[in-house]
N, C-alpha and C positions, 0 to 999 in steps of 0.2 A: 468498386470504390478504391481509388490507389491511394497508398498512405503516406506515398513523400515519402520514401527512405525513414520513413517514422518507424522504429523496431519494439520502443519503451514508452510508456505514457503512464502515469502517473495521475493517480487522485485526490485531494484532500475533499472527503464525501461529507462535506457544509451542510446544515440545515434540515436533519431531520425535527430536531425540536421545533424551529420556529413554525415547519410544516406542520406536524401535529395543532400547536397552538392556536395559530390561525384558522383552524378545522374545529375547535374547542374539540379536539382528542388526548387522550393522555398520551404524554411521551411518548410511552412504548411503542404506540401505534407506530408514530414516524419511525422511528428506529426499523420496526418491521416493516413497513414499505420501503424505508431504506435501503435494506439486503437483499428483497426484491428488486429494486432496479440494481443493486450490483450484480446482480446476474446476469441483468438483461444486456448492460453494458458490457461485462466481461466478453459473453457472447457477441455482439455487433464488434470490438478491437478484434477478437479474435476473425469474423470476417471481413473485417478492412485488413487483415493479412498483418497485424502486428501482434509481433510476437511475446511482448511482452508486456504486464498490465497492474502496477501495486499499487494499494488501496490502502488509506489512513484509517481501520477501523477503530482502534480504541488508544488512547496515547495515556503513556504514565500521568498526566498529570487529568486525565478524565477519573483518575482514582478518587481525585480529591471532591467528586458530584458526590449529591447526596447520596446515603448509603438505600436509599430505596428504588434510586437510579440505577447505580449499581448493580444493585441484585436485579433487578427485571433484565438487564442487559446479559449479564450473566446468563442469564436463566432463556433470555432468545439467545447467544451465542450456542449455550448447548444443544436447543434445538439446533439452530443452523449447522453447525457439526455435524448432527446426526441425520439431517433432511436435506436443507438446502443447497449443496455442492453436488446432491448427486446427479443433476441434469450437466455440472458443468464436467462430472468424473466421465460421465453417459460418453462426451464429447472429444474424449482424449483430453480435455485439460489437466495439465499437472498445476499443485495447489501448494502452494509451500508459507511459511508465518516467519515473521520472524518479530523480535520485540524480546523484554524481558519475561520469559517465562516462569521463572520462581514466582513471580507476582500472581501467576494463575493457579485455579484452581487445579489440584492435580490429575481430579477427572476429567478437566478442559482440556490440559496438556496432553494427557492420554488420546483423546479425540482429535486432537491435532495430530499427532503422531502416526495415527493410525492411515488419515488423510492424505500422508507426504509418504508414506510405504506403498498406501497403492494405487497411487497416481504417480507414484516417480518415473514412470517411464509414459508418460504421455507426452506430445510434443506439440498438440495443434495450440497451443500457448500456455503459457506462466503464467497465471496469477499467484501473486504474491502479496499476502494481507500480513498486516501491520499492526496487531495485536502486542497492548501493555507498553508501544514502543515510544520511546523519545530518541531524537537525535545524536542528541545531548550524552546521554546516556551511553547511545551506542559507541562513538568515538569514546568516552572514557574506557568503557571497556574492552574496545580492542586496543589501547594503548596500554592497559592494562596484563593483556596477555602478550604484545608486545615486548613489553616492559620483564615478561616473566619468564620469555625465552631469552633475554640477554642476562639476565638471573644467573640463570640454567646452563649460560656457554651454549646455548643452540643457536645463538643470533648475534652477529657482529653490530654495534651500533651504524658502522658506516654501511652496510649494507640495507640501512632502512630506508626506503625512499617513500615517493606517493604509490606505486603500486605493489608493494609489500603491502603498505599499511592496507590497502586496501582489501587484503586479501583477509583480514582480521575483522572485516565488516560483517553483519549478519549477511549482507545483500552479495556475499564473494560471491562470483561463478553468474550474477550478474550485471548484465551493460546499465551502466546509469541513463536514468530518462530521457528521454529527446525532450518531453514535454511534461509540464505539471498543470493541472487541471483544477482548481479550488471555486467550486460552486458555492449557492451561499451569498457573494457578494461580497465578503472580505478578503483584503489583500495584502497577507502575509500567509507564512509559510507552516507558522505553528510550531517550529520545533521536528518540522517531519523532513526527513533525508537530508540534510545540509551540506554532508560530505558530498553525495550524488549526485545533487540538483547544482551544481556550481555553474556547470554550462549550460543548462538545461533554455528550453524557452518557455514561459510562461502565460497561462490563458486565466483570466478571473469572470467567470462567470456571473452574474445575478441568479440563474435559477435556482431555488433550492434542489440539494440531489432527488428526494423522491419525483421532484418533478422534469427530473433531468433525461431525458429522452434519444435516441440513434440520430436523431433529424440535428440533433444540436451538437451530438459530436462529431457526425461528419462534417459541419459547419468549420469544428475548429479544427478538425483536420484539415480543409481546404485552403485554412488562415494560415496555419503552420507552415504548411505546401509554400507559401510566398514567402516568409521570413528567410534571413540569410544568416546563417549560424558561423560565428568567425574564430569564435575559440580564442579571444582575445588575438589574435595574429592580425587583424588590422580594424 
């Protein structure tokens, strides 16, 4: 399967609740066939030969569900920490988070940590999950430390450009997406990459993610393959 010069793809992973719902399952359930297919998808990018693959698992403003939401999710994040990555660690995948992590629990952060030490040298792909993260957020805070090295005399204002700043992102060290992917059936962006996704091309899906399948991504990969990406230049 060739991927079009496609290296980044990007997910906003829509509709595990309405999946559950419609199954009269609770929640949680979807959530965990959720994580299940991000596996499986992680694995098919990584053999469509793209190298890179970030996932919208939980966003600052998913805090504000109920608090019983919450805790079950919490509570499969931990499990997936501790189980679910290991077929993709199996595989040489390296696994990296990024998001606001003070908002996690310290044993989660822990568990992440541990995940991104011994996977850092893997290379058959990047996934990169998105955990506690807003957009929104992230650019405040890297203007923020921005802002903290011209404080500091370590940074000349005129020397700030777009890829300075960029390097202030959680996502530095990687290529912004070729493609974003939001299953589900809604079409918008959520608050997820806004800096990264400027050029990007976009795919909206109807299926909800658990029922999201390799047959349907190589689909949009074959769609991608025909777009012409112009970079604003004409």
């Amino acid at each position: 399967m060739s991927n079009s010069g496609l290296q980044h793809i990007a997910f906003i992973m829509d509709g595990n609740r309405r999946w559950a719902k419609q199954r009269g399952l609770p929640v949680v359930q979807g959530h965990k066939k959720g994580a299940d297919v991000l596996v499986e998808i992680a694995e098919a990018v990584r053999d469509a030969g793209i190298k890179y693959m970030t996932v919208y698992a939980f966003s600052t403003e998913n805090w504000q569900r109920s608090a019983e939401e919450v805790e079950h999710l919490m509570n499969l994040l931990r499990q997936y920490l501790d189980t679910g990555f290991k077929k993709l660690q199996e595989s040489d995948a390296r696994i990296v988070f990024i998001g606001e992590r003070e908002m996690l629990a310290s044993d989660i952060t822990a568990k992440m940590a541990k995940i991104e030490r011994e996977t850092a040298a893997n290379q058959s792909v990047t996934l990169c999950v998105a955990l506690s993260y807003g957009g929104r957020q992230e650019i405040a805070t890297a203007a923020r430390r921005v802002a903290e090295k011209v404080q500091k005399g370590e940074l000349a204002p005129d020397e700030i450009d777009c890829n300075l700043f960029a390097k202030y992102l959680y996502t530095s060290g990687i290529p912004d997406p070729d493609l974003m992917v939001r299953t589900g059936g809604e079409m918008r962006v959520s608050n997820y990459l806004p800096w990264q996704l400027s050029y990007s091309e976009f795919y909206f899906s109807d299926t909800l993610w658990p029922d999201f399948k390799k047959d349907e991504l190589i689909q949009i990969i074959g769609e991608y393959s025909k777009r012409e990406r112009r970079y604003g230049k004409s």
